[in-house]
C-alpha positions as a printed Julia matrix, in Angstrom:
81×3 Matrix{Float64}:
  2.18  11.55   18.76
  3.06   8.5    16.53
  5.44   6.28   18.09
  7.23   4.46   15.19
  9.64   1.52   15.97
 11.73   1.28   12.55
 12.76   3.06    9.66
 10.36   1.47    7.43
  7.49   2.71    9.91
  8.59   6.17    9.47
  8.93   5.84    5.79
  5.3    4.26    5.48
  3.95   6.7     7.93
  5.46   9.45    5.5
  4.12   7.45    1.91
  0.65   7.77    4.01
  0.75  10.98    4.34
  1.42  12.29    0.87
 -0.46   9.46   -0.16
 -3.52  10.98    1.23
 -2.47  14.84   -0.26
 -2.46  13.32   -3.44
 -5.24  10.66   -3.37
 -3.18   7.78   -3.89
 -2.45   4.3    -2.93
  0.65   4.57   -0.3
  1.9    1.45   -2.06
  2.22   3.27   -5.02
  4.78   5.9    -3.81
  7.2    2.97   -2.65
  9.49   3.51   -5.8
  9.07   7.25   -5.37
 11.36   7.59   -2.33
 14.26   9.68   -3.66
 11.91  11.67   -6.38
 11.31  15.08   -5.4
  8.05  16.01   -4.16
  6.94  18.0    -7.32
  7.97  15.33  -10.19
  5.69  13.41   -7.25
  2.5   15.5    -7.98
  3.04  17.59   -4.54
  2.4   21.16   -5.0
  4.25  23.88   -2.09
  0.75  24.45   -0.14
  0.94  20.31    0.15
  4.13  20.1     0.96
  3.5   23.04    3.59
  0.52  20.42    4.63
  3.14  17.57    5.07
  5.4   19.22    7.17
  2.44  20.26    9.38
  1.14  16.88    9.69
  4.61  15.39   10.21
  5.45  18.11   13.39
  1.91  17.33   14.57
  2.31  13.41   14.46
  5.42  13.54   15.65
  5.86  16.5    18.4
  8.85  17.64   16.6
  9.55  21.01   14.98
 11.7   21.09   11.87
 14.3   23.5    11.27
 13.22  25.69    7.91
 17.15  24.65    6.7
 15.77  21.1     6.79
 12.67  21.31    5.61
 14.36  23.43    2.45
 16.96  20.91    1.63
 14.33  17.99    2.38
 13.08  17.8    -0.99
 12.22  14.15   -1.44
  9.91  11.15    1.27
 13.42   9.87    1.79
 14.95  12.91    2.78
 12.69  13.49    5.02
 12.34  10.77    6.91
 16.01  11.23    7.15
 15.31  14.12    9.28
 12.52  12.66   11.26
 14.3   10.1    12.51
């Protein structure tokens, strides 16, 4: 379980993560924020793959309303925190 102390730790934590999907930098997805996950290069089975990793990490368990309106890193982190 990730224990993250700010908002910018989530929002790094959550750049790593699709970061890694997409075989990236994570500093390269700091302007991407508020773009939505497919202009990002995410496809739905690695988006699916997000979400996982993010419940895992974080011993939470999204709400499928969330998750649908969560379509950008920002947004989500949003509803991590």
């Amino acid at each position: 379980m990730q224990a993250l102390s700010s908002d910018s730790d989530v929002e790094a934590w959550v750049r790593g993560v699709v970061a890694d999907l997409l075989r990236l930098e994570e500093v390269s997805l700091v302007d991407q924020m508020d773009t939505p996950y497919m202009a990002v290069g995410l496809d739905s089975l690695d988006a699916v793959e997000m979400i996982i990793s993010i419940e895992e990490d974080f011993d939470i368990q999204l709400d499928d309303d969330i998750i649908e309106q969560c379509n950008t890193m920002k947004l989500l982190c949003q509803a991590v925190r």
